[in-house]
N, C-alpha and C positions, 0 to 999 in steps of 0.2 A: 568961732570954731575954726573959721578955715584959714585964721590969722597963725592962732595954736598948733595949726597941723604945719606950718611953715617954718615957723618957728624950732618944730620937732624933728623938721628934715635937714632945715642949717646945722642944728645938733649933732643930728647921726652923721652926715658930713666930715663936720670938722673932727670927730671921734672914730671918720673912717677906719686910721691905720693900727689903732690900738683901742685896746677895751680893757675895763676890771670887768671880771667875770665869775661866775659861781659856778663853773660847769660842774659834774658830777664827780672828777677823779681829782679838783682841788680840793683843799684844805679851806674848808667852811672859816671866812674873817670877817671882825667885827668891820665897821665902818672906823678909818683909824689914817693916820699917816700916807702919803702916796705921792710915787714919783710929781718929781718936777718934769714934765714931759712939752715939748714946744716946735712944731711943726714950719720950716722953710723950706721950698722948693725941692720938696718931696722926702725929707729927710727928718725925722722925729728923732731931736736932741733931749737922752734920758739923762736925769742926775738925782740923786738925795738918795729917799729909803722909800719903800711900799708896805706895808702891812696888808694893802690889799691885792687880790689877785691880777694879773696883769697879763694880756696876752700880747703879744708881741705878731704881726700881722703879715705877710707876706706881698704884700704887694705897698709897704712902703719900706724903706729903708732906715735904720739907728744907728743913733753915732752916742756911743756912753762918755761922760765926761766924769770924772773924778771918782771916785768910790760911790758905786753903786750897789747898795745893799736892797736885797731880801729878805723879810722881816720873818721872825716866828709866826709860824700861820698860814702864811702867804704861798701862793704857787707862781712862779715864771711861764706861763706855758709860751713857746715860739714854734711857729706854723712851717711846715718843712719850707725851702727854698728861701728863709728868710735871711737879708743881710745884715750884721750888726757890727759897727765898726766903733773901732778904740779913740779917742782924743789922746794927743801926744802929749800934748804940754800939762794937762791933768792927771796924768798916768792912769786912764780909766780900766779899772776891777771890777768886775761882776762877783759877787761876792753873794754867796748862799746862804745863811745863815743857819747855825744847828735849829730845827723846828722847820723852816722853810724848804721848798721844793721846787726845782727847773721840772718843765717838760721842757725838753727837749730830742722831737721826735722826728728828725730828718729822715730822708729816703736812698737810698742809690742814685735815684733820677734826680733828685730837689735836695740834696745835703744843707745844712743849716752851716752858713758861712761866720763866725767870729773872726775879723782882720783890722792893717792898717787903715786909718784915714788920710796917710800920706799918698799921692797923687801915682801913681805906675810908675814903675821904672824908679821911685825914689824911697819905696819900702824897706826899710830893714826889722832886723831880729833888734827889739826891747822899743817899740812903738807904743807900745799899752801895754799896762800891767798882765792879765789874764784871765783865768777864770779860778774861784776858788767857792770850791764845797765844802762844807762843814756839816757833822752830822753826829750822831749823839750814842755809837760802837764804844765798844771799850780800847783806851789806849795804855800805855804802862807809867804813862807819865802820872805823879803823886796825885796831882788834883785834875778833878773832873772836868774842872773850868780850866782847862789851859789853852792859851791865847796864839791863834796860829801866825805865823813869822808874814814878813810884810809890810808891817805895819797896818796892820786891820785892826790888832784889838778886839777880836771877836773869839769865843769861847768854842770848843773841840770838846767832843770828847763825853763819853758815860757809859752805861750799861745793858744799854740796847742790840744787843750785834744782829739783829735783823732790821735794826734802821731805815727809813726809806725816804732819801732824800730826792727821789725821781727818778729823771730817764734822759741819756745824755747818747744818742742814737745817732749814723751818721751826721756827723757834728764834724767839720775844721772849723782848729785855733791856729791863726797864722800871725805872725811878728809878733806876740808877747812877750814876757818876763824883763822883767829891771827890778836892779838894786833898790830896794825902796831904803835902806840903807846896808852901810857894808855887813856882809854876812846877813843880813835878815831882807831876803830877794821875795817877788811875786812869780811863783815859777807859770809853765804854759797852761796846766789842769794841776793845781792843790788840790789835795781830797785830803781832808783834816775829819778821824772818825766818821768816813762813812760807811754804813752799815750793807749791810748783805742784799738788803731789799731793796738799793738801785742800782736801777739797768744801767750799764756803761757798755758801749759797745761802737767798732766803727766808728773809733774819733781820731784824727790827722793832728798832730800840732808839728807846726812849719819855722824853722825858724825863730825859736826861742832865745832869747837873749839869759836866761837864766836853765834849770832844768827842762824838760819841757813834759814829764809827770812825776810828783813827790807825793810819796802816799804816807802819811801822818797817823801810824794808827788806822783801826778801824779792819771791817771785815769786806769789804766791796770785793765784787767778784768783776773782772773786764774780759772781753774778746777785740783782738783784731784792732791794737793798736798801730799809732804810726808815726814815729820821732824823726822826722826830719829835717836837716842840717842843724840841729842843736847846739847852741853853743857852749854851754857845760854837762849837764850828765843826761843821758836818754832817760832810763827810770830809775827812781832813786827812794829807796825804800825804810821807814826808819818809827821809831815809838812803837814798837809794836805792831805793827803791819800784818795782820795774818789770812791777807784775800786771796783767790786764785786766780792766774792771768796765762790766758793761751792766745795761741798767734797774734805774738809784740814783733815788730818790725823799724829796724831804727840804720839810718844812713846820714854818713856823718858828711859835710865839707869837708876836703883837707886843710882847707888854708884858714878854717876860722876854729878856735879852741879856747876855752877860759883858761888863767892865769892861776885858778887855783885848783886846776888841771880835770880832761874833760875825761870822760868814762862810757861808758854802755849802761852796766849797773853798778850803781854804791848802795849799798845796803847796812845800816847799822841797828845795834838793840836799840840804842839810842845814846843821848851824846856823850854821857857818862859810861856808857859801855856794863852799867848795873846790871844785875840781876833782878830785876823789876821783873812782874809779869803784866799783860804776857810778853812771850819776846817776840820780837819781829819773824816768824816764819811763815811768811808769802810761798805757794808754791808755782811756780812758773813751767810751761810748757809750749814748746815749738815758737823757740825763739828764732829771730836772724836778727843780727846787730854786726853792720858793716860798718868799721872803722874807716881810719884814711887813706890805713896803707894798702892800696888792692891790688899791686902789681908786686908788691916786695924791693921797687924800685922807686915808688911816691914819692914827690915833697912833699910834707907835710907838718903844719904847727906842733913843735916842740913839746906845745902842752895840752897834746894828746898822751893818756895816760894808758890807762887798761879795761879789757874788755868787762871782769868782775873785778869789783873791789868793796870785799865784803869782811866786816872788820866789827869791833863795837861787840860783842857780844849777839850777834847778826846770828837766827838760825833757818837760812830761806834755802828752797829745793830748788832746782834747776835740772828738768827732762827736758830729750829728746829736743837739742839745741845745738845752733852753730853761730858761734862767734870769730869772725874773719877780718883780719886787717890790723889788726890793734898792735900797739906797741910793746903791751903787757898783755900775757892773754886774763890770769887768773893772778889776784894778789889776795892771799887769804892770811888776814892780818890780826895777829892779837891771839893770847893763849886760849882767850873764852872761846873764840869762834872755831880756832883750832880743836878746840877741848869739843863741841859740839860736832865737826868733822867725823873725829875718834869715834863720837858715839853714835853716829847715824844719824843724828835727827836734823844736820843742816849736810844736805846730800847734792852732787852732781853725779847725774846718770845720765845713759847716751847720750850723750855731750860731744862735739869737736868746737876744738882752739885750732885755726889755720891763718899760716899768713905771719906768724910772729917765730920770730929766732927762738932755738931751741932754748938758749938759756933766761929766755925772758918768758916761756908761755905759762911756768910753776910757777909761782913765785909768792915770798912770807919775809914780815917786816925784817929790816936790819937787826942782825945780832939771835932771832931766832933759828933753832936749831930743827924744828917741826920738817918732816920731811914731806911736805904737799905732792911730790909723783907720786912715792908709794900710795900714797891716799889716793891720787885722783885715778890711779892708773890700776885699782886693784880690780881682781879677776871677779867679774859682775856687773862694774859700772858699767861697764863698754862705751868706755869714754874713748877719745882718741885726739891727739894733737899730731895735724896735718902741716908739714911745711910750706908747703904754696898752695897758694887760693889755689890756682891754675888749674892744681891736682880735682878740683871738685866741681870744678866746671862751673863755679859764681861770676863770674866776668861782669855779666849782664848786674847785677844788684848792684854793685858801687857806681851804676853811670850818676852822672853828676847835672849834664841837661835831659830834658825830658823824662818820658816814664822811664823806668826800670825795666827789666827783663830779668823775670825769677826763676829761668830755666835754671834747674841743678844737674850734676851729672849724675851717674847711676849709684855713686859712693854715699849718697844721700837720700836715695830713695825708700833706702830698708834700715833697719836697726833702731827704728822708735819703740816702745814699750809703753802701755798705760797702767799695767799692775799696780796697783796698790794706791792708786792716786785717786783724789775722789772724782765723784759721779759727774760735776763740772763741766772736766775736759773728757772733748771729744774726739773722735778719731777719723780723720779724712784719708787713715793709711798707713801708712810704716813709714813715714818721710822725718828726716829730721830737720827742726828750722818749723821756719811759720810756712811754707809754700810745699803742696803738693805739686809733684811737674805737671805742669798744664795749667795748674790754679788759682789765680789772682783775684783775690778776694778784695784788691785794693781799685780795681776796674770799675769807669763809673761816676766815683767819687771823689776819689783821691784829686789833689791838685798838685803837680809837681813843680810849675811855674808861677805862685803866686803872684812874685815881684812883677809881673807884666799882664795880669789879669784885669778884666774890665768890671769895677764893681760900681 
């Protein structure tokens, strides 16, 4: 007996830092498949696939190596304050599978950290793949089984739009997204069909080498994102997209910008521009997305493009938002999305563009005749394009080292509106933009200095 009991305590030991578990709010799994998981000098190196439940442990530290799947079945759970880092030379993915479930329930005080495993000071943007959720909402793509970009090879998509792929709760993703090949990238958060019944809320991605959130379809509602120094598109919306997103927050570097030119939002029906249902209408409220230019006098990469650029048969809302610095303010591209314009159901309201030359803040593809001011500028939107940041008192949101300072001036405190918008979004006020004056929702949590962090 007392050989047995020592034996039983080397066990629990060596299985300190990680457990398969049946706690109550998993997904009940057969005995099946399970990580490859391997424990040196405090550091638990995951790889392969799990079918089984897996909690991930706070007081050791993960380093993911190559495509790391989550099985139908299976739940992720990770313990707030926990580190989990990317392998470069494997391009390590966290990959969710439709059926499968992350907890991921970070805090204020204990944020649940996803980053590089390259050494301080030698971190950059496309380090590790990223994270990608899959989940089983309705998308407008023909088949049910369509296979999210990447190179995953994993299926998207169905008829569930209250889905519930988990809970992804103060959570940083820092240095992801890379080309897994040209045009088909791992961006910083993929949510490919996920449905309405996961919690996303309070997640940072830093320094993204591809988008750093592309929502694929699906019904997913988020609060209180945070796109910073991206290096192609802040959020990028497409297949049908029809979730609701309040206080997004996105701050661009000037000096770094992808080649196939960087954005705030892109937004399409999808890539054929069809009339597929449903179409992509995401409603979005109290945004801030600071471009490069925040003086009107910036250097800044070439292939900085435009604040919206919403094209495809694209029909997504945009309240009570301020897009500052960009080179483009609004590119509203293509007869379909224009033709949706016309009819109200792809809408900008209390909206400001500041910071972009008058002749660039409207703007519609070559050769089209569509007049986008009349539209944006007609009497009720109470939209408004503002010539100089200066004029609104943003100074403080484009800093570039350390935290930000989300003081606005008084041009921005009033003129929000919630009417008609669903039950969702909430109201911290009449402010437009993701920041009531005084309120930094991003306090706490947020990490503005990755590159020189101790993990």
């Amino acid at each position: 007996m007392k050989r047995l009991q020592q034996l039983a305590f080397l066990f629990a030991l060596t299985f300190a830092g990680f457990s398969c578990s049946d706690d109550d709010d998993a997904v009940e799994t057969a005995t099946g498949e399970q990580f490859t998981m391997t424990e040196a000098s405090g550091v638990v190196t995951v790889e392969g696939s799990s079918e089984e439940n897996v909690t991930f442990m706070a007081n050791k530290k993960y380093l993911l190596k190559g495509f790391v799947y989550v099985k139908p079945g299976a739940t992720l759970t990770i313990q707030p304050g926990t580190i989990i880092k990317g392998d470069k030379t494997s391009m390590a993915t966290l990959v969710i599978e439709r059926g499968a479930r992350i907890m991921a329930q970070g805090t204020a005080q204990a944020p649940i950290v996803f980053t590089s495993n390259q050494p301080k000071g030698s971190r950059n943007a496309g380090d590790w793949g990223g994270i990608i959720i899959l989940g089983a909402a309705p998308t407008n793509l023909p088949s049910a089984n369509a296979k999210i970009e990447g190179g995953v090879d994993r299926a998207y998509g169905g008829t569930t739009a209250a889905d519930n792929s988990g809970v992804l709760s103060y959570v940083r993703i820092e240095f992801p997204g890379i080309a897994f090949q040209p045009d088909n990238e791992i961006n910083g958060l993929t949510l490919g069909g996920v449905g309405s019944g996961t919690q996303i809320d309070h997640v940072q991605v830093s320094f993204c080498g591809d988008d750093s959130y592309e929502m694929f379809g699906g019904t997913v509602n988020a609060k209180y994102l945070i796109a910073y120094k991206t290096v192609d598109d802040m959020f990028d919306t497409d297949n049908g997209f029809s979730g609701n997103f309040q206080y997004l927050l996105g701050i661009s570097d000037p000096n770094v910008a992808d080649a196939s030119g960087s954005n705030g939002f892109e937004s399409d029906g999808d890539a054929q521009g069809s009339d597929n249902t449903p179409k992509t209408s995401a409603v979005f409220s109290n945004v801030s997305l600071f471009g490069p230019n925040a003086t009107g006098n910036t250097t800044f990469n070439t292939n900085f493009k435009r604040a919206m650029h919403i094209r495809r048969n694209s029909n997504i809302s945009i309240h009570n938002s301020l897009f500052a610095g960009w080179p483009v303010g609004l590119l509203l591209d293509g007869t379909k999305s224009q033709a949706n314009a016309t009819a109200g159901t792809l809408k900008i309201q209390n909206t400001y563009i500041a910071g972009t030359i008058a002749a660039n803040a409207l703007t519609k593809e070559s050769g089209s005749t569509y007049d986008v001011a009349t539209w944006f500028n007609a009497a009720g939107k109470n939209n408004m394009v503002v010539a100089n940041n200066s004029d609104l008192g943003i100074a403080g949101s484009f800093t570039q080292a350390g935290a930000p300072n989300f003081t606005v001036g008084a041009q921005l405190l009033t003129g929000a509106s919630f009417t008609g918008l669903p039950a969702f979004f909430t109201s911290t006020g009449t402010n437009i933009g993701a920041f009531a004056n005084g309120q930094d929702w991003t306090a706490g949590w947020a990490n503005w200095d990755p590159k020189n962090t101790d993990y």
